[in-house]
N, C-alpha and C positions, 0 to 999 in steps of 0.2 A: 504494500500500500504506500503510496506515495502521501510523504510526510509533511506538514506546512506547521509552522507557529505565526500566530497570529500577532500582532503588536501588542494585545493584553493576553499574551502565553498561551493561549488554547491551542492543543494542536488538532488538526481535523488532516481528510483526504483529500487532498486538492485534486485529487481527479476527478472525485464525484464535485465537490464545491467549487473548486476552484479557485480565485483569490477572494472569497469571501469567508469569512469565518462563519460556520454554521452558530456558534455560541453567542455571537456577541449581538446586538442591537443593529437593525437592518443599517448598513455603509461600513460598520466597522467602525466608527468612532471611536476614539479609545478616549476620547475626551467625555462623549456621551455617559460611555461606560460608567466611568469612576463619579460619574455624577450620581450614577440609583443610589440607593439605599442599600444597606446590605442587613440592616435589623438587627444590630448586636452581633453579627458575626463578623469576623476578622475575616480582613481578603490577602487573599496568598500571589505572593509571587511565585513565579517559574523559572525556572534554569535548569536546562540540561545539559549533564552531566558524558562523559564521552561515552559509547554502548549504546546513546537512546534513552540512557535511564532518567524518567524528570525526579523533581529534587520541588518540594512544595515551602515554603518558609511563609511563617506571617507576617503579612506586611505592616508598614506602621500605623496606628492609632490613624482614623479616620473622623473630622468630624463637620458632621453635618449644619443647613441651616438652622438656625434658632441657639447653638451652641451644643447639641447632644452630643454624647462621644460615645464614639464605637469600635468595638476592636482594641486591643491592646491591655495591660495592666491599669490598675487604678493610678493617675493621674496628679502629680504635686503642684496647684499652678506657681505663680512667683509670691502669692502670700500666702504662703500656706497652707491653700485649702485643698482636699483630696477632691479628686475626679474621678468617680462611678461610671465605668464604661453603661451605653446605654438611657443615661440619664441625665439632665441638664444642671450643672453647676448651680449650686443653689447659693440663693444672695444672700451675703454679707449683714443681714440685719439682727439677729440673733446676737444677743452682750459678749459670747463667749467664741463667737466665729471669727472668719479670717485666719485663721490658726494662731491667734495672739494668747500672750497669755495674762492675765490679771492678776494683779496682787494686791487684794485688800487686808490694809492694817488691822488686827481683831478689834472690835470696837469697846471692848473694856480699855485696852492700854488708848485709844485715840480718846477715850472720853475722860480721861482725868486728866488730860491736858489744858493749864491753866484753873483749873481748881482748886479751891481751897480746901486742905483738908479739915476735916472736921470730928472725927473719932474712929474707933477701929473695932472690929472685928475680933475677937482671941480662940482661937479653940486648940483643945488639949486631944479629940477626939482621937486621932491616930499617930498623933507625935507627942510623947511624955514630955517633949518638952515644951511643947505650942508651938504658934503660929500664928501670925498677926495679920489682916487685911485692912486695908485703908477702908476709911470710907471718905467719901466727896461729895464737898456742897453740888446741892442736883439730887437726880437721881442717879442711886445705883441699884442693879439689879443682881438676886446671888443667884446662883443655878451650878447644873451640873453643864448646859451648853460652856465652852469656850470663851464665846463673845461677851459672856457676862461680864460686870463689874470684879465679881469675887466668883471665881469658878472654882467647882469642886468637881471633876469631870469622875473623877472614882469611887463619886457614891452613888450607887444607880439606883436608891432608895429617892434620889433625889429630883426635881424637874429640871427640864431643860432652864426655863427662866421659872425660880421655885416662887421668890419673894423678891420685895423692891421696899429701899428705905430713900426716901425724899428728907433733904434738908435744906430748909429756906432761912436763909438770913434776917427776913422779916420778923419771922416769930420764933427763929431757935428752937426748934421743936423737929423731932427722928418722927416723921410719920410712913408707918410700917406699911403693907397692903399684900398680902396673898393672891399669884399672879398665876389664879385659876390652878394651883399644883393639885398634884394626885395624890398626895399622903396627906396634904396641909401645912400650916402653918404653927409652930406651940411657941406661945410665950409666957414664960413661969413655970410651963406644966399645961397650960392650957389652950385646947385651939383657939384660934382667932383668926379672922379674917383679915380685919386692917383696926390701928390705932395709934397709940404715940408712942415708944421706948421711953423709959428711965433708966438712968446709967444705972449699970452692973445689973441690966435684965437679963436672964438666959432663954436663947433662942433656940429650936430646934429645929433642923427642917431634913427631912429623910432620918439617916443615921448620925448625922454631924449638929454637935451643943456649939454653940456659939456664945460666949459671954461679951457682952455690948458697954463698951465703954466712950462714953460723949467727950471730949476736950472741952473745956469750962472759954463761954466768950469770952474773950480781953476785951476792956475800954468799952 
């Protein structure tokens, strides 16, 4: 059989065809060609090898109108983002996209910045010797989340944001509030929802005693 390769590799009989490729789009176009679509599948090139023998390799990533890509491994563009052979680059609006990456400072340490301190925190619960937390004009909130004011992340008795102490300069006064927790709030010994501290009250909240002690105003 007398052999032909066509300008987009097909080989066919050129005795029965002649210079037309049976495979390709009527003229032979090889511009036509590589216009279709191919639907997610990779297009191969051809090279033969000496014998006759053809040799099929994948060609490179194709991609079509609208932005889709077809053919090839998933895709890095130049910010970052992967590319889904297939599927069309998805935009950039999403906080955490672009392949950037964000670093927010935890908001207990941002939030006593420029604060005045105003009393602390003591607990003996898991270290005989104690442990002190600040507390700060404003709100602080205790919990086991991170972000808290005073985080205690290794008591899982505890909530995320368990309790919140508010102190205002206007009236000098610790007002407490219980921030919806699952075990509650004890102050003395007793639940409580929200109310004011007196110095050397003891607080509980999960597993962990808290003893509360106020700094006396100056002037």
């Amino acid at each position: 059989m007398p052999k032909k390769v066509c300008p987009n590799g097909h080989i066919y009989d050129s005795s029965i065809y002649g210079d037309e490729c049976p495979l390709c789009p009527k003229g032979g176009n090889e511009t036509q060609y590589s216009n279709q679509p191919n639907f997610g599948m990779p297009p191969y090139q051809h090279a033969q090898e000496a014998g006759g023998t053809m040799v099929s390799t994948p060609a490179a990533p194709q991609q079509a109108p609208g932005g889709a890509v077809f053919g090839g491994a998933p895709q890095i563009d130049a910010s970052g983002d992967t590319v889904i052979k297939g599927q069309k680059p998805q935009p950039k609006s999403q906080p955490m996209g672009g392949g950037k990456t964000i670093i927010r400072q935890p908001q207990g340490q941002a939030a006593t910045q420029g604060r005045k301190l105003v009393g602390f925190l003591i607990t003996y619960t898991r270290n005989p010797l104690g442990k002190a937390y600040n507390i700060y004009e404003g709100k602080n909130f205790i919990g086991r989340d991170r972000s808290c004011d005073i985080a205690i992340p290794e008591d899982n008795q505890m909530s995320g944001k368990h309790m919140s102490i508010l102190y205002r300069n206007v009236d000098n006064k610790f007002k407490y509030k219980d921030e919806q927790s699952s075990n509650g709030t004890f102050v003395n010994k007793e639940l409580s929802d929200e109310g004011v501290l007196e110095n050397h009250d003891l607080i509980r909240l999960g597993s962990t005693v808290f003893l509360f002690i106020a700094i006396p105003k100056l002037g």
